[in-house]
N, C-alpha and C positions, 0 to 999 in steps of 0.2 A: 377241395378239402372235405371230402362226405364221407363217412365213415361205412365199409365196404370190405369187412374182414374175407366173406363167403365168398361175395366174387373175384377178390384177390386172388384168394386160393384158388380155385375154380381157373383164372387165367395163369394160373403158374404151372397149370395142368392141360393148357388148352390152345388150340391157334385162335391166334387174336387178330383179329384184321383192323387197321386202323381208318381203313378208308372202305369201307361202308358205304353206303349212299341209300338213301330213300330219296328214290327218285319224285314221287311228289307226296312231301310230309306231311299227310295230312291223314287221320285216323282211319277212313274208308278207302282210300286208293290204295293209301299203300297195301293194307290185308285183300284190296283184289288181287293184286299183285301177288302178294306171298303164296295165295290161297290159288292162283290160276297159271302164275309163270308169265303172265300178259301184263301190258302196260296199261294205265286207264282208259285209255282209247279203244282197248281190248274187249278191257277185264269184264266190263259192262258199268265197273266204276268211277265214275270221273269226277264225283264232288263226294263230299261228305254224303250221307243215308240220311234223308230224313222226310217227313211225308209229301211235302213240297215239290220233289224232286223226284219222280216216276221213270225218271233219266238212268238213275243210277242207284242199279241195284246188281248183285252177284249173277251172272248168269247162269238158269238152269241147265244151260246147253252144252256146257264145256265141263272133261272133266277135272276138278282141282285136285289136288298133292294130297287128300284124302279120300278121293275114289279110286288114284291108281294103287294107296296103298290095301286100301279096304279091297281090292280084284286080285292083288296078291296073295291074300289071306292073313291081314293085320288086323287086329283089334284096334279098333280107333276112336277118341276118346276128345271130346272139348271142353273144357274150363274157361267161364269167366267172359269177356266183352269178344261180341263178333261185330259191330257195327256193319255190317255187310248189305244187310236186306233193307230195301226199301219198306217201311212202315206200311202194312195194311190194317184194317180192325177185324182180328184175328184173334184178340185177346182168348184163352181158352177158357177163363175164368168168366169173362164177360162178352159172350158172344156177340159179334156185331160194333163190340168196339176197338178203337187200339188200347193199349196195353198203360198208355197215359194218357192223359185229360190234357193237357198240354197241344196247342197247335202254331205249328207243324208239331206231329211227333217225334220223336228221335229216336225211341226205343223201340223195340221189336221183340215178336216172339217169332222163332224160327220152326215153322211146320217139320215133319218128318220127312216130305218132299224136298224140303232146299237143303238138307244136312250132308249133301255130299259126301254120302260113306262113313259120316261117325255114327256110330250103332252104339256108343254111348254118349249122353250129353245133360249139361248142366250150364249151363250158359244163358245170355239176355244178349240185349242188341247193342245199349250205350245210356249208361246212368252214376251221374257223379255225386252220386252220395254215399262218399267213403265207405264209413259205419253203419249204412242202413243198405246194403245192394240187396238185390233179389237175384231170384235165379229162376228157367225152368227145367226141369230133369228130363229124360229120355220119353219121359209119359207125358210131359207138359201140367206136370202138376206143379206151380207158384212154391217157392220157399224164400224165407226171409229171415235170416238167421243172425240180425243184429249184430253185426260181426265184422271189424277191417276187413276188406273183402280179400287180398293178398294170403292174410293171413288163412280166413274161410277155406278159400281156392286151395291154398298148400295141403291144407286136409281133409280136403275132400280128392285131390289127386294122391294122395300116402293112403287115403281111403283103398281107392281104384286099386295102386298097383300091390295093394294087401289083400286084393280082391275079397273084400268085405262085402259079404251080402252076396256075393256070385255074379258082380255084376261084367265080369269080364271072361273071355276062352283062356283060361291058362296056359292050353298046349300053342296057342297063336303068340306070335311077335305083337308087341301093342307099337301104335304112334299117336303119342298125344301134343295137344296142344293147348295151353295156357295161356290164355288171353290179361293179362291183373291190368286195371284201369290203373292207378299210381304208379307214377308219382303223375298224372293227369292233374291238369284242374279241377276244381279247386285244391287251392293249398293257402287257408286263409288262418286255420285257426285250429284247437285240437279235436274240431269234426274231422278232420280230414286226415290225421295221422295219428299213430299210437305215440301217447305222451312218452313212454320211456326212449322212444327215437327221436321226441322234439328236445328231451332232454340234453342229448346231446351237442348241440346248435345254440339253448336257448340264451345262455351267458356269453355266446361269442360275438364280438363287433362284428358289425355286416361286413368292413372293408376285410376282413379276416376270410367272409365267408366271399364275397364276390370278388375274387382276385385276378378276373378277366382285367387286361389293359384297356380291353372297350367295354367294361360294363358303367351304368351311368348308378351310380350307387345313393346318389339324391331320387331315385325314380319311386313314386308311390309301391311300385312295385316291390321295393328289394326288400321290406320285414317279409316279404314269401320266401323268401329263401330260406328260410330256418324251418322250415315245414313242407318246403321242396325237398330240401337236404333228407330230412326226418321221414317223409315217404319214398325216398331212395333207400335209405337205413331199414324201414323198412320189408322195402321188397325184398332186399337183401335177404333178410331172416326169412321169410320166408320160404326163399330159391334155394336157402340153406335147408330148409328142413325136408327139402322135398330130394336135393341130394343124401338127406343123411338116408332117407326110405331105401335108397336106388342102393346106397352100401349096407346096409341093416339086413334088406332082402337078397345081397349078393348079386346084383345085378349089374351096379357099377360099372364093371368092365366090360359087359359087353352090351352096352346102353352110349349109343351116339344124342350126347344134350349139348343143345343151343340155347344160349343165351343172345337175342336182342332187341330191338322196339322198332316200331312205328315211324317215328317220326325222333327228334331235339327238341330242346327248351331255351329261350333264348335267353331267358331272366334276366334280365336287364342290360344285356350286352345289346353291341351294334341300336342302342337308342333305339329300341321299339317294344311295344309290349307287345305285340303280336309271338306267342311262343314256339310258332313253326310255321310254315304255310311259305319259307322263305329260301333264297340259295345259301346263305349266310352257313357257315360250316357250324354252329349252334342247332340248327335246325334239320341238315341235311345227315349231316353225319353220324353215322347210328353204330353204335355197340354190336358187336358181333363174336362170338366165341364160340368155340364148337370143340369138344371133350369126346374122344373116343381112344382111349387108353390102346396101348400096344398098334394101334391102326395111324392117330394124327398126331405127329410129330408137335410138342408143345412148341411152339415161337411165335415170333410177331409176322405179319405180311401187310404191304398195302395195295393186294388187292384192291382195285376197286370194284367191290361188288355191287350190282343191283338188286332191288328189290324184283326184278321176274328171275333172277339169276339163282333165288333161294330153291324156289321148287322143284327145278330140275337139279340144283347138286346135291338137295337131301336123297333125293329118289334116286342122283348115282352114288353117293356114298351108302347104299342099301343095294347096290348091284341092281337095279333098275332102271338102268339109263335105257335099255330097250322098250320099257313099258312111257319114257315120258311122253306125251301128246303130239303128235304134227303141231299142234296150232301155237304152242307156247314158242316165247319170245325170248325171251332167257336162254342163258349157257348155263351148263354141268360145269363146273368149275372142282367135280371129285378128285379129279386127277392132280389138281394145285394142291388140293386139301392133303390127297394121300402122298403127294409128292410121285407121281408115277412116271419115271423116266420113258417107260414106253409108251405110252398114249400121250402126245403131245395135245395139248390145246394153247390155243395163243389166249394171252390175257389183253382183257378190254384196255384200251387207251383213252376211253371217257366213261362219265354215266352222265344221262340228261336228267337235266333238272325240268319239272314238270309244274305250269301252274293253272289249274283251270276258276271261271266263277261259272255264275247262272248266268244265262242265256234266254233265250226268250222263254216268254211264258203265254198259257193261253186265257183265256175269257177266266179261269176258275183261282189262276196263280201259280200253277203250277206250270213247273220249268219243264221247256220240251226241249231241251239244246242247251250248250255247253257251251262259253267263250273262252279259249285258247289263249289266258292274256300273259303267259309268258314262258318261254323254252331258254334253255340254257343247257352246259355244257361244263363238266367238270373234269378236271386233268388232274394228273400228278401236279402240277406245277401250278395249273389256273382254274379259277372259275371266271365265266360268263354268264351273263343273264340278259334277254333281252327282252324288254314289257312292250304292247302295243295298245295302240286304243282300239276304242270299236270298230272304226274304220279302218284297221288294220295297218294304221301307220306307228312307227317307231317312237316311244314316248322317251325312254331310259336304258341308260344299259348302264348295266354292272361288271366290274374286270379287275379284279383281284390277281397279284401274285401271290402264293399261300405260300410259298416256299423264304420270298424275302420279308412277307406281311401276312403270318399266322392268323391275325387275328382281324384281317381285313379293315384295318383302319384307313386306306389309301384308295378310294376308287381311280384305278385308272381311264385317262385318255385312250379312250380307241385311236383318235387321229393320231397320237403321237407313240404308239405300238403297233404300226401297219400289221408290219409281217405276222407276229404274237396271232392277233386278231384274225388274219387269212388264215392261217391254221384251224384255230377253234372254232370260224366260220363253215371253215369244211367238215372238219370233224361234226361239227351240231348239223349239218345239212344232211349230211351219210346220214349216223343215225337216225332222224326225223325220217328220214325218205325208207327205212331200213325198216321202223315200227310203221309206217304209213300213220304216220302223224296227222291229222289237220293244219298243221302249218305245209306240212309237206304235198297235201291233196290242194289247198288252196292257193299255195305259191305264195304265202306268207311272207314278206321281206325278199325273195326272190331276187331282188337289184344288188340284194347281199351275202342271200346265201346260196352259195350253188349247187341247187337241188339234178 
């Protein structure tokens, strides 16, 4: 029940895919993913970015979905949260330190060397202070513009493609990317959202607003919801005005926009406060739309897409499936998108769900290694999840039917769905063995899954 005039519209214009998948939902893997076509094991991202964790950061080595387009000849452009880079003290403002006082840090400024191809930028690493973000521009000069940052970000992208100040090639194609942290945590209070959006929400009973069958609506949690909602509403307005530029400027129609995120939000569903990090279809399953007038036929699909699966289809719905990388992991999926009867490609049968923590660490605290503590497998029909401990034995599994139990209120018996579970068994063992997973180098579960 959130109020979403902009992206209505927007998907009554658009293909919609319902079955999405962020393969592991969590702010940093996934944008290695978007950003490389790799999966964390890949991407060089396999936890969250933060100074702790030397493990996992973007790699310089590979190129991401904006160096193939910047060799094209694209103007390329970032707005807003990259969480990507492992924190160094780099700060530009304060040589010698990180860019917050805060330890571990979380935040980042991203050098001219890690920007893979954007030749414009305005972007930070990861900071949840709605109203107050920062930014650094292409010169790494600090700005702080006291401002919903959504809102910020939308005009300073209507900036861009008004090319105010010259800061873009007009005769060049642009591809941008917009990062807006909301509806992120926090969501406590009217720091965090523009009050005429909380207005919306703020007289309505919570049971009105959490209409999930498994949300727990006693949870300390659920007064967030009226300013989760309110930072959805939002965004909205924002992605609104940043399409009204794209028609104002004439550009609309031959302008390919996606809409979708990171990761889910569980809010008080499936009894956990935990708002992602899980297989739970709250968390996994992400928004996806994609608007290319006269080219993508508006309907629904349930695709299931993955997150490495983004980078190679943008880059083939721009006629550059030849320029995408040997090393990416992902399909081009342009052909579903365009509907192109003669370039067949077969569509996925799973996406894997992905869970990593810290791993060992050495004399200083910082993580040198990554623990694998849970893969899983997602179907038309099923999810699986299976957790392990450190000693790599089987703790939990999880086994949803989505089809008879939407809202996965029913964990099933493995023992008592053999067959089901052989299937999904195999299916998760292919792909694991297919990304060269660490469950699949280690023979992880191996008495179950037939690698």
């Amino acid at each position: 029940p959130v109020h979403t005039p902009r992206l209505n519209d927007f998907a009554r214009e658009s293909l919609v895919l319902t079955s999405a998948m962020s393969n592991c939902p969590l702010s940093s893997p996934h944008r290695g993913s978007l950003l490389t076509g790799m999966y964390p094991n890949k991407s060089g991202i396999p936890l969250n970015c933060n100074s702790n964790r030397p493990i996992s950061s973007l790699r310089k080595d590979v190129d991401c979905v904006s160096d193939v387009f910047s060799n094209a000849g694209y103007d390329c452009a970032y707005f807003g949260k990259l969480h990507a880079d492992f924190p160094t003290p780099n700060d530009p403002q304060r040589p010698g330190k990180y860019v917050e006082d805060r330890i571990p840090a979380w935040d980042a400024y991203t050098p001219k060397d890690r920007r893979h191809g954007f030749n414009y930028w305005y972007a930070y690493g990861t900071f949840d202070e709605h109203k107050n973000p920062h930014y650094w521009d292409t010169d790494g000069k600090r700005h702080d513009p006291r401002e919903w940052s959504p809102l910020h970000e939308s005009g300073k992208v209507i900036s861009y493609l008004k090319n105010e100040g010259n800061v873009r090639d007009p005769k060049k194609p642009f591809f941008i990317m917009v990062g807006m942290n909301p509806p992120h945590s926090p969501y406590r209070s009217l720091d965090d959202c523009m009050e005429e959006d909380f207005n919306l929400y703020k007289d309505q009973p919570i049971d009105s607003l959490l209409i999930r069958p498994n949300a727990d609506r006693q949870r300390e949690k659920a007064e967030s919801a009226r300013y989760y909602f309110a930072s959805v509403s939002g965004v909205d307005r924002a992605f609104g005005q940043i399409l009204d530029c794209l028609k104002e400027l004439k550009l609309d129609k031959n302008t390919i926009v996606v809409f979708t995120s990171d990761h889910g939000e569980t809010m008080c569903s499936q009894f956990t406060d935990d708002p992602k990090n899980s297989p739970y279809a709250e968390s996994i399953n992400v928004p996806f739309l994609v608007r290319y007038p006269q080219h993508i036929r508006p309907r629904v699909d349930n695709l299931l897409l993955s997150s490495p699966d983004i980078m190679p289809t943008l880059l083939g719905l721009c006629n550059l499936d030849k320029d995408i990388p040997a090393n990416v992991q992902g399909s081009n999926y342009a052909p579903i998108f365009y509907e192109d009867s003669v370039q067949t490609v077969a569509r996925p049968t799973g996406a894997l769900y992905i869970q990593n923590m810290d791993g060992d660490k050495d004399k200083d605290g910082n993580v040198i290694s990554y623990f694998p503590r849970s893969r899983g497998i997602k179907t038309q029909q099923y999810t699986l999840a299976l957790y392990i401990d450190r000693e790599n034995k089987l703790t939990k599994t999880l086994l949803f039917d989505d089809v008879k139990d939407p809202y996965q209120l029913q964990n099933l018996s493995p023992e008592e769905h053999p067959g089901i579970v052989k299937e999904l068994y195999q299916e998760l063992a292919k792909q694991l063995k297919e990304i060269d997973d660490p469950w699949y180098q280690q023979k992880i579960l191996s008495d179950i899954l037939p690698y």
